[in-house]
NUNURO-300224 format. One line per 4 residues: number of its first residue (from 1); their letters; for each residue x, y, z negated of N, C-alpha, C, CB. Coordinates in steps of 0.001 Angstrom, whole numbers, plus 500000, padded with zeros to 6 digits. Glycine has a CB too. Layout:
N
NUM	a	X Y Z X Y Z X Y Z X Y Z ~ ... $
END
This chain:
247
1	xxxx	209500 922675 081365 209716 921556 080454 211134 921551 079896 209434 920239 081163 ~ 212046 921644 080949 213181 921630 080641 213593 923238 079262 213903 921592 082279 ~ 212823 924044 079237 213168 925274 078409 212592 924868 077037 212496 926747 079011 ~ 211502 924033 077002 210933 923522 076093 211464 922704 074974 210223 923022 076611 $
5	xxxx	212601 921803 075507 213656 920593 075088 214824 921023 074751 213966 919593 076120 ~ 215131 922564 075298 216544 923240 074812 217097 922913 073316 216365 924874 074858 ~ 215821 923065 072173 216119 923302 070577 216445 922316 070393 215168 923698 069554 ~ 215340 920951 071075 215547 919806 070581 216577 919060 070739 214788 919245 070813 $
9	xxxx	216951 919728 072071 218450 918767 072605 219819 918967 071849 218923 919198 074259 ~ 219223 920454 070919 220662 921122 069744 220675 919807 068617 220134 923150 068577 ~ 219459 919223 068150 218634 918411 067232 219429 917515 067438 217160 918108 067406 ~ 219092 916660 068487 220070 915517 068960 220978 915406 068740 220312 915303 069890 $
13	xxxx	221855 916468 069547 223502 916698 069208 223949 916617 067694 223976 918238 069697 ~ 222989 917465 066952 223377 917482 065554 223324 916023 065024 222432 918445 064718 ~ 222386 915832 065079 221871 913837 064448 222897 913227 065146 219987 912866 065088 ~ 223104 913104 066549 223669 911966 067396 225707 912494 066380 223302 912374 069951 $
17	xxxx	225928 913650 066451 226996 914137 065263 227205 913670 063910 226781 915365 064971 ~ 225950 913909 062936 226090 912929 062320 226241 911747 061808 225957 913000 062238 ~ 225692 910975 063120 225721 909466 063280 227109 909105 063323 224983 908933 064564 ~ 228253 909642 063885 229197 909925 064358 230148 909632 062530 228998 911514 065297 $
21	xxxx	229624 911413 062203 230627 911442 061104 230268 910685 060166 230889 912645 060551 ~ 229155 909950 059930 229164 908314 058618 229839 907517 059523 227333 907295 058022 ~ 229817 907480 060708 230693 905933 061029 232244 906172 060638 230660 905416 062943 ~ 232827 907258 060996 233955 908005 061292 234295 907905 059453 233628 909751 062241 $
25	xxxx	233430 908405 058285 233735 908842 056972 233506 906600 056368 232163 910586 056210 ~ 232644 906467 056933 232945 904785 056664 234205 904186 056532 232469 903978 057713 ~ 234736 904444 057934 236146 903902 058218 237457 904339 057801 236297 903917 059378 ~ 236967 905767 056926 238249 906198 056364 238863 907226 057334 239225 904961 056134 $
29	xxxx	238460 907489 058250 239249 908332 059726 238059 909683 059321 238982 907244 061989 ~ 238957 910430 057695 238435 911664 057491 238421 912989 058158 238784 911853 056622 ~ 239829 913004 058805 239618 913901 059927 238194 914225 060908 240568 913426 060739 ~ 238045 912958 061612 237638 912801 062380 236026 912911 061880 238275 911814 062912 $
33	xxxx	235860 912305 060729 234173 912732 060075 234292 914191 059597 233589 911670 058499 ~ 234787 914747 059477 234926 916454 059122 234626 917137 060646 236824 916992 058450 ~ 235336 916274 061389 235252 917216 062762 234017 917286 063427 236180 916757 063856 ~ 232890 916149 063473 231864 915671 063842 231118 916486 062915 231768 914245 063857 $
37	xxxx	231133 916268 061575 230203 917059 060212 230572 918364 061122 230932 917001 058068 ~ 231040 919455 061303 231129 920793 061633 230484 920793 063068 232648 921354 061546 ~ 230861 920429 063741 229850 919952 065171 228500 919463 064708 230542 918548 066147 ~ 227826 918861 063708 226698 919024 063816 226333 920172 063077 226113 917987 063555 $
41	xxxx	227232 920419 061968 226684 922200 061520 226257 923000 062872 228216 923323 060723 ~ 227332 923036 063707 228053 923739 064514 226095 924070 065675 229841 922550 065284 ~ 225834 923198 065897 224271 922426 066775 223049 923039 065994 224082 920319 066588 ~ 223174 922258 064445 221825 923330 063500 221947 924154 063205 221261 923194 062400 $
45	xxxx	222706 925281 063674 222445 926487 063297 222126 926792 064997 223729 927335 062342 ~ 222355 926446 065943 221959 926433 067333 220632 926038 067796 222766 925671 067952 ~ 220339 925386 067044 218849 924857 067658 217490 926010 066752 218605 922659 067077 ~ 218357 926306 065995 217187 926959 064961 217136 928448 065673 217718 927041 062993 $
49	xxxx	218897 929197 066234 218632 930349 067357 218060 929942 068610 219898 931043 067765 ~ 218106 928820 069400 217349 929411 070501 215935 929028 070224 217833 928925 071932 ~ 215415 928602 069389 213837 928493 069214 213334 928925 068746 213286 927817 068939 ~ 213810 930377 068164 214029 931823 067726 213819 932540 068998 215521 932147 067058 $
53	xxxx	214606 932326 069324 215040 933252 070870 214426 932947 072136 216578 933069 071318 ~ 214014 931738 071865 212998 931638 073134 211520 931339 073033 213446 930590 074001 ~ 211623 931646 071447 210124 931628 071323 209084 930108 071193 209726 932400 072639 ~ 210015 929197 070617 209743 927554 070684 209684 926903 069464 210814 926777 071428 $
57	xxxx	209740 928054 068337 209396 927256 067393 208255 926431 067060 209518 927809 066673 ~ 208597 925239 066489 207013 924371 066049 207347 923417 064780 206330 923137 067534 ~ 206360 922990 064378 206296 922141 063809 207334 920895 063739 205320 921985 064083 ~ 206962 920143 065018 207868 919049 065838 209470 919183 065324 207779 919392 067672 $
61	xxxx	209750 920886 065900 210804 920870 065496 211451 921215 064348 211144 921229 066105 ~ 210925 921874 063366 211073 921488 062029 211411 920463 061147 210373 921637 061735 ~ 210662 919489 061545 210744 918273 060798 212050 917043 061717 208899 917635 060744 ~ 211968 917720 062684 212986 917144 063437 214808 917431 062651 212718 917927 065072 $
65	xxxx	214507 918589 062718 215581 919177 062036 216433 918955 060803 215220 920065 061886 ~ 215487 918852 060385 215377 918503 058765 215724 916618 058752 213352 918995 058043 ~ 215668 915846 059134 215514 914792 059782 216916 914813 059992 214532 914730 060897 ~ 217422 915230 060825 218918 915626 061441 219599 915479 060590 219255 916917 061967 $
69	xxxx	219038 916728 059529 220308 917340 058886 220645 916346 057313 219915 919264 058516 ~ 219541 915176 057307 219369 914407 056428 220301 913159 056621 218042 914186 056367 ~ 220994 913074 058074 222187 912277 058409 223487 912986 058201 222120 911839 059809 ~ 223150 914339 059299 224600 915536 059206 224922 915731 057743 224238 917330 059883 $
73	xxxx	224041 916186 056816 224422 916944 055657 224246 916224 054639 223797 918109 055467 ~ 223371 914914 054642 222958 913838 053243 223943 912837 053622 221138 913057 053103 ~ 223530 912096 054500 224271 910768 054476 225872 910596 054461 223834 910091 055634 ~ 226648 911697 055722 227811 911531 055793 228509 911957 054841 228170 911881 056704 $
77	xxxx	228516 913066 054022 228979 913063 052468 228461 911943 051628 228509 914362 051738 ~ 227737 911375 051780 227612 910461 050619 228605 909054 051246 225719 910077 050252 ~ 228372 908580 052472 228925 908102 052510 230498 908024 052272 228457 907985 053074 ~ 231153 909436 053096 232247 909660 052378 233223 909842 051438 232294 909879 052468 $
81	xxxx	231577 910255 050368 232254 909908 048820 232226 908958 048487 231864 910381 047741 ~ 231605 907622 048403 231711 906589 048608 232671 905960 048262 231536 906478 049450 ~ 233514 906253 049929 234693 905551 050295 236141 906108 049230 234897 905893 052053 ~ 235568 907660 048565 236877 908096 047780 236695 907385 046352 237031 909900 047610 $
85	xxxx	235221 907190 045822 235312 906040 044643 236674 904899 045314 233395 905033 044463 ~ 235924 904541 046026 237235 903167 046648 238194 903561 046407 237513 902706 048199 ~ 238535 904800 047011 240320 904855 046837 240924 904969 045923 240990 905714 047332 ~ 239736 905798 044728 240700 906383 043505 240767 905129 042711 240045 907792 042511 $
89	xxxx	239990 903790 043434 240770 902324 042398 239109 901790 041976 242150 902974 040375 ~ 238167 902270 042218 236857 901878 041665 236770 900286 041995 235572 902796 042368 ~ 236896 899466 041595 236387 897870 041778 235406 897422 042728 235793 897382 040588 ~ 235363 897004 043805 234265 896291 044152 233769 894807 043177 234614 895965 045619 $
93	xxxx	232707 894346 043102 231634 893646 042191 231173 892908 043622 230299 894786 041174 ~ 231522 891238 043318 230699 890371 044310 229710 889824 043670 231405 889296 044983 ~ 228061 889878 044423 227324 888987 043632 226311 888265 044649 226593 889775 042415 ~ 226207 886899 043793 225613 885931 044830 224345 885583 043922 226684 884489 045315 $
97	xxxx	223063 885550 044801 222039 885043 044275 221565 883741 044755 221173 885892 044352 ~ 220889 882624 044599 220220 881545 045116 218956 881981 044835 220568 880207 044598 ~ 217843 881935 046081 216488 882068 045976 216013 880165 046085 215867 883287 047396 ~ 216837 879659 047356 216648 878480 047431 217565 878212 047533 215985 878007 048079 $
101	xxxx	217347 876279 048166 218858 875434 047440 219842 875284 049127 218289 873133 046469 ~ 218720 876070 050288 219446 876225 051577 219857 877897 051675 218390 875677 052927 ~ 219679 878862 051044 219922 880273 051018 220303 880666 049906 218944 881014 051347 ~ 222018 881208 050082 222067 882345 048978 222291 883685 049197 222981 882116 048121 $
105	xxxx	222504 884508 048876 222398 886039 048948 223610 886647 048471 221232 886602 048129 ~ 224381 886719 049317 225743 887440 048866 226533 888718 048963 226467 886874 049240 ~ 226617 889537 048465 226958 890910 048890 228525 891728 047923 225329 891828 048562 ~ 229230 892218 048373 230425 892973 047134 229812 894526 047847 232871 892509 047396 $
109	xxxx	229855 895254 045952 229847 896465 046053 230746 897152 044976 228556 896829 046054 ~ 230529 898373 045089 231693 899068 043950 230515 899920 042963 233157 900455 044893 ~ 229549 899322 041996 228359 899823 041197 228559 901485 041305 228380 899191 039475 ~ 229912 901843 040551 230094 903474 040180 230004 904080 041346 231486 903968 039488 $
113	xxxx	230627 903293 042707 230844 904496 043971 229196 904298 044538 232401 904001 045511 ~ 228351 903998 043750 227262 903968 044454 226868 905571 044367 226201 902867 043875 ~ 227213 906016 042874 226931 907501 042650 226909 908031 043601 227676 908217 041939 ~ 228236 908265 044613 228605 909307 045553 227135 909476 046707 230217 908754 046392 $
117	xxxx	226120 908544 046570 224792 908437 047264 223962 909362 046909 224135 907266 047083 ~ 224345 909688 045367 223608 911163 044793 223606 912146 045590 224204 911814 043615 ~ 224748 912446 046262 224390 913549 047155 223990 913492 048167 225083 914208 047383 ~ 223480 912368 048917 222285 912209 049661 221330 912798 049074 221923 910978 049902 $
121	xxxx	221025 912141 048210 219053 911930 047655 219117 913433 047423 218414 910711 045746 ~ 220395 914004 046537 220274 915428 046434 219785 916348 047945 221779 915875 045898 ~ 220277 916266 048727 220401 916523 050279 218550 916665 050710 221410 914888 051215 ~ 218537 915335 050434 216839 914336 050815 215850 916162 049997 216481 911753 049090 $
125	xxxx	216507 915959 048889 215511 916759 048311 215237 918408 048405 215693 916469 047101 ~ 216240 918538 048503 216767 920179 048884 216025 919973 050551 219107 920546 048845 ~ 215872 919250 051687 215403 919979 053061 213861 919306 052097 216100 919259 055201 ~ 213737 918603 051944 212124 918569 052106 211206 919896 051005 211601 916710 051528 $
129	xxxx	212538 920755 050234 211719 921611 049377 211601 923190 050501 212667 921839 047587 ~ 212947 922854 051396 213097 923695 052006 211540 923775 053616 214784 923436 052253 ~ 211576 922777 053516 210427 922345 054468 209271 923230 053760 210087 920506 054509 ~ 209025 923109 052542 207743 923658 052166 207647 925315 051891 207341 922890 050894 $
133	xxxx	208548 926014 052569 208791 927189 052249 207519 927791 053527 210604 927587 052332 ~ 206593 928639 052826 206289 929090 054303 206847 930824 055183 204553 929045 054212 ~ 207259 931314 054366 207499 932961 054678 209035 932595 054377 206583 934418 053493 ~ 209424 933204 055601 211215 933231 055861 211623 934649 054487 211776 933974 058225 $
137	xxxx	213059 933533 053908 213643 934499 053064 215275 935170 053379 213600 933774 051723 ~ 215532 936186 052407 216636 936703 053071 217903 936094 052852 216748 937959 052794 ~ 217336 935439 051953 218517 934234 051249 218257 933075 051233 218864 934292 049877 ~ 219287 932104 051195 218944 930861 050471 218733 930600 048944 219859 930079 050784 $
141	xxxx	218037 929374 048720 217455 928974 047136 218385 928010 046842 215802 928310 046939 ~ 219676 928249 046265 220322 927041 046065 221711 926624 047389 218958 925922 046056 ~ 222301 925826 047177 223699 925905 047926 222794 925270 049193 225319 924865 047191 ~ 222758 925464 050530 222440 925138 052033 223144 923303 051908 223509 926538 053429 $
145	xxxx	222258 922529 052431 223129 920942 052678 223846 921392 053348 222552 919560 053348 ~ 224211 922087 054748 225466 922193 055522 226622 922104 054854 225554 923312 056186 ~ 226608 923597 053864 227521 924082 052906 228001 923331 052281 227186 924828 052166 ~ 227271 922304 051328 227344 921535 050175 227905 920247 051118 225794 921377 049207 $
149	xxxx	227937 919757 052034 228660 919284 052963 230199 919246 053663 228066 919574 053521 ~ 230286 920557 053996 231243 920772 054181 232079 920873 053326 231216 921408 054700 ~ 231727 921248 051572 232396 921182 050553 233005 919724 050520 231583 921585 049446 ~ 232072 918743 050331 232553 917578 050300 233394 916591 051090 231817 917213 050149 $
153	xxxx	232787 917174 052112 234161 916997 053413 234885 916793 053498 234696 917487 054017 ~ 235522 918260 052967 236651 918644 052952 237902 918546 051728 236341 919709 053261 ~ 237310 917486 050633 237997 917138 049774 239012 916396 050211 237378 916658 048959 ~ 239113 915481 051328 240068 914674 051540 241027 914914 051975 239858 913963 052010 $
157	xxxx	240880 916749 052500 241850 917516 053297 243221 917861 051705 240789 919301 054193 ~ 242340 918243 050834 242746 918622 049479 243255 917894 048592 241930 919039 048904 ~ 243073 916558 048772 244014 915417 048341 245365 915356 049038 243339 914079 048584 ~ 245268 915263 050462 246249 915060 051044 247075 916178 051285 245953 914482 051981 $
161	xxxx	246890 917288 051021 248043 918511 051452 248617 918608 050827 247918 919716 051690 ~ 250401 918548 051300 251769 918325 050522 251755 919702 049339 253332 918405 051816 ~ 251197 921130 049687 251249 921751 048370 250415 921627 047202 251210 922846 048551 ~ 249338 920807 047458 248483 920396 046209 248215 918883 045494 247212 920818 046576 $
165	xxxx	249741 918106 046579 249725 916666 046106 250130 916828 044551 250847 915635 047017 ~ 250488 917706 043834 250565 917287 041870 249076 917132 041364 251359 918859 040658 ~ 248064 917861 042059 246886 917633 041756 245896 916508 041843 246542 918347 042178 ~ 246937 915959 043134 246125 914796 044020 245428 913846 042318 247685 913484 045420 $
169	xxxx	245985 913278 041779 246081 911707 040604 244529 912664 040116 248078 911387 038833 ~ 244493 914440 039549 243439 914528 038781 242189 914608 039786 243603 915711 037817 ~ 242457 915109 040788 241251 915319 041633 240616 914110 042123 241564 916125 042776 ~ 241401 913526 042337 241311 912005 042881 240261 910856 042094 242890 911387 042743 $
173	xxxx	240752 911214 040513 240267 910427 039466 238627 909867 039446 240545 911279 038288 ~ 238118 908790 039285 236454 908727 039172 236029 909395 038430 235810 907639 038846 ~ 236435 909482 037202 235475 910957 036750 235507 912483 037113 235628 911164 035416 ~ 236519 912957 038080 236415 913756 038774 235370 914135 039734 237215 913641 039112 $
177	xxxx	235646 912468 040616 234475 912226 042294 233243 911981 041507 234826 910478 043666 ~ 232802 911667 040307 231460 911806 039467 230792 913520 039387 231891 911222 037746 ~ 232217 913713 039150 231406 915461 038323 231387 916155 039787 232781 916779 036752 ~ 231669 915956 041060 231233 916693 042108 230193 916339 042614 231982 916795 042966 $
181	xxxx	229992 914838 042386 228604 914597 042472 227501 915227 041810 228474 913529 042215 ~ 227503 915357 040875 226708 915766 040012 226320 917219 040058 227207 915430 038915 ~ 227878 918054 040674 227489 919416 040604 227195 919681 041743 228341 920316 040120 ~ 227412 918765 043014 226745 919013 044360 225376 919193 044403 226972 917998 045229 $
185	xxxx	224613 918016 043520 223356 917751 043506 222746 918898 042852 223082 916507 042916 ~ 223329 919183 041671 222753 920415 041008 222660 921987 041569 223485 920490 039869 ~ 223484 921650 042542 223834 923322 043490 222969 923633 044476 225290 923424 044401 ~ 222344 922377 045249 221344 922491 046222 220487 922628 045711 221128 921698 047028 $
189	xxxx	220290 922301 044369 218867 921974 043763 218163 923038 042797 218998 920660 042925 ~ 219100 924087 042468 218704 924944 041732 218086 926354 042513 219809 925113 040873 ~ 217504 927586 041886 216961 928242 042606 217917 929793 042169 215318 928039 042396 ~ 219274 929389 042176 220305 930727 042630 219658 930814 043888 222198 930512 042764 $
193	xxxx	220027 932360 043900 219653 933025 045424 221457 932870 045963 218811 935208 045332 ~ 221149 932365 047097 223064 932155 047842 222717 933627 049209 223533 929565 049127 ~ 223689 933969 049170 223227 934932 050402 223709 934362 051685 223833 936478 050290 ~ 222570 934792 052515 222806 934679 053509 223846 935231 054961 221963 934717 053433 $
197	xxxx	224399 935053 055579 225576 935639 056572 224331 936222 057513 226902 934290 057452 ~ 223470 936480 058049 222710 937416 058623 222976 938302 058499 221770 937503 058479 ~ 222501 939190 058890 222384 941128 058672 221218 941788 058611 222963 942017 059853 ~ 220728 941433 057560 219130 941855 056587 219256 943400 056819 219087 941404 054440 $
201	xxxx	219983 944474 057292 219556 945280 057197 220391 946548 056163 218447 944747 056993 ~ 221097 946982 056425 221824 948295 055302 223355 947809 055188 221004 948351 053348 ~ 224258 948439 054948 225504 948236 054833 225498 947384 053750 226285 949368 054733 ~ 225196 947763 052616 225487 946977 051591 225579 945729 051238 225018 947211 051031 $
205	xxxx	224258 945165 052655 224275 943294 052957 225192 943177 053344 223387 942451 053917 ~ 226102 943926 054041 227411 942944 054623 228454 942825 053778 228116 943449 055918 ~ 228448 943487 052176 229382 943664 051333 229887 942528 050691 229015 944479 050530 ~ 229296 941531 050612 229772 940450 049811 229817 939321 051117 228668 940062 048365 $
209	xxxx	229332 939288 052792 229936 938696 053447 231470 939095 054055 229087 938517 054160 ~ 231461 940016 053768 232736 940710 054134 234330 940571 053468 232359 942013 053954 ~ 233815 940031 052068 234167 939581 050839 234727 938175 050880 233046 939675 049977 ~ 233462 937599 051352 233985 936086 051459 234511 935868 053018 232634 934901 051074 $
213	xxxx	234411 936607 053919 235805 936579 055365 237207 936942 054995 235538 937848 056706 ~ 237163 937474 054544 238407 938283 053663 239259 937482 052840 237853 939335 052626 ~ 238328 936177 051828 239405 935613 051261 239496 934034 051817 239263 935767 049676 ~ 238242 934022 052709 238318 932804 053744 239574 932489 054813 237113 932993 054632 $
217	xxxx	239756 934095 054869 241393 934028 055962 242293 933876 054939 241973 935621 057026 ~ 242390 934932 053660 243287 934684 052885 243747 932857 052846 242729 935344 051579 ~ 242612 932319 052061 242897 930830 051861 243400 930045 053428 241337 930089 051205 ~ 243064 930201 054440 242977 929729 055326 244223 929863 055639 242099 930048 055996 $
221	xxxx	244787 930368 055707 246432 931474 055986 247589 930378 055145 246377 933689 054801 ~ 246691 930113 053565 247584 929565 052735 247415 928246 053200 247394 929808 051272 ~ 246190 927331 053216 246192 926106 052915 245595 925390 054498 245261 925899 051461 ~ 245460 926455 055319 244628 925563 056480 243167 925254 056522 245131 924255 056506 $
225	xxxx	243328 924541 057099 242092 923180 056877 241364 922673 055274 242990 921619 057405 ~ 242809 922277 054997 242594 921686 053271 241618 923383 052346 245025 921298 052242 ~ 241486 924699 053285 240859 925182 052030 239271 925362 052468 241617 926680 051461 ~ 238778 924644 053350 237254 924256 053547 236802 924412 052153 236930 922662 054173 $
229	xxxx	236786 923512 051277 236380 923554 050188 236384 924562 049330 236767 922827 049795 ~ 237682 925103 049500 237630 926270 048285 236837 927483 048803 239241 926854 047818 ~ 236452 927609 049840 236094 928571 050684 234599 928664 050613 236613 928316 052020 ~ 234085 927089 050120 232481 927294 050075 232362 927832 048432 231454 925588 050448 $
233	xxxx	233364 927225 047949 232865 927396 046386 233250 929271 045611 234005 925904 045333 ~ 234097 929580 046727 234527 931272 046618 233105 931926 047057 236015 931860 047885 ~ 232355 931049 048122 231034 931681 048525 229520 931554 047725 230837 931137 049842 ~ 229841 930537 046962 228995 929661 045612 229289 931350 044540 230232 927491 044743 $
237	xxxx	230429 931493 044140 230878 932351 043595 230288 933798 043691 231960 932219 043908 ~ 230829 934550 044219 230327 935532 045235 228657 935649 045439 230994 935098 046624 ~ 227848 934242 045751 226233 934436 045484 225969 934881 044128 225373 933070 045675 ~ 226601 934143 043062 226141 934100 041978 226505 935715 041093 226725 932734 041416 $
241	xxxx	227739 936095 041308 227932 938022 041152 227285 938989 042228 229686 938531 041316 ~ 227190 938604 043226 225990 939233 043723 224109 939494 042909 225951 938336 044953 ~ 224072 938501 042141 222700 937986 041870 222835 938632 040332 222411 936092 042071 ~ 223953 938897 040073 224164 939286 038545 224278 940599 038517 225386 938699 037828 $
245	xxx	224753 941428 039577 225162 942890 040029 223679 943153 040510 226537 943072 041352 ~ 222540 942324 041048 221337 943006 042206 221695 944083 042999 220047 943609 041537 ~ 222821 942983 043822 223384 944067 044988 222589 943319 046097 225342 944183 045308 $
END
């Protein structure tokens, strides 16, 4: 029984992680929702090897997964973008309704930072298309929610680092945190082939992961932490000349 619960208990970790990084990306303590977001990456890509490896795949856990990764990879970016509408100055809007003359209905929101929710629903939609896949491919269809996650993440690292604070005012801007919305949603959602970090087989698959380790340390070397982001979108990159070369 206990060998049975191994995948699921990765499941948990991941969800009970995400639960984590929306409370953590709520409160503004971005560090700390980045660190949780990678810990539940860190779990779904764990639960999906040992139920591989021990021979436990099912159904159950499929949808479990997917489920998970709809907190880890949908919610806590959205929520987090959210909170950067707020910062870059977006208005909260109070509004009160009367149904009756003993109840009214009162709530403040910020209308525009509702957008940053797009990349949920985007998220929502990308695992449940991914759900309907039945024959394993060598690639992904479109940017992975993890990925497209961790992109978003890691924007707050990129605001705040003293060599890219001249950028901070444009990156920062609402029509900026709009157009990543928009191109988040569109990245999961389209059917580019993204390659996969596996080893499908022949030297030549490892040529363009090899590519993106290479300038992942580069950036990493330069900017730290703060180049999470640039690091998915060098790999966004890299799928898409791969797919143009049919290497």
């Amino acid at each position: 029984m206990l060998r049975k619960a191994i995948p699921h208990l990765f499941t948990s970790f991941n969800l009970l992680c995400g639960c984590l990084a929306t409370f953590f990306a709520f409160s503004h303590q971005f560090n700390a929702a980045l660190l949780f977001l990678a810990l539940g990456v860190f779990f779904d890509f764990f639960d999906g090897f040992f139920a591989r490896l021990l021979g436990l795949e099912s159904a159950l856990g499929v949808q479990l997964d997917s489920l998970a990764d709809l907190i880890t990879s949908g919610l806590a970016p959205g929520v987090l973008m959210y909170q950067l509408f707020v910062l870059a100055g977006v208005k909260n809007i109070d509004y009160a309704f009367s149904f009756f003359p003993d109840f009214t209905f009162v709530f403040s929101i910020a209308p525009l930072a509702v957008l940053g929710y797009s990349i949920t629903l985007g998220a929502a939609f990308r695992l449940a298309k991914f759900n309907l896949i039945t024959d394993p491919l060598p690639y992904f269809k479109g940017l992975p929610a993890p990925a497209n996650a961790l992109m978003i993440m890691g924007l707050p690292l990129i605001f705040r680092h003293p060599q890219l604070a001249d950028y901070a005012a444009f990156l920062m801007h609402p029509i900026s945190l709009s157009a990543y919305c928009l191109i988040s949603v569109f990245l999961m959602n389209i059917h580019w082939k993204m390659f996969s970090l596996k080893f499908t087989g022949g030297m030549m698959s490892l040529f363009f992961p090899v590519l993106l380790l290479m300038a992942a340390t580069g950036l990493f070397l330069l900017y730290g932490l703060a180049s999470l982001t640039g690091i998915i979108i060098i790999y966004i990159l890299l799928s898409a000349i791969k797919s143009l070369v049919k290497i």
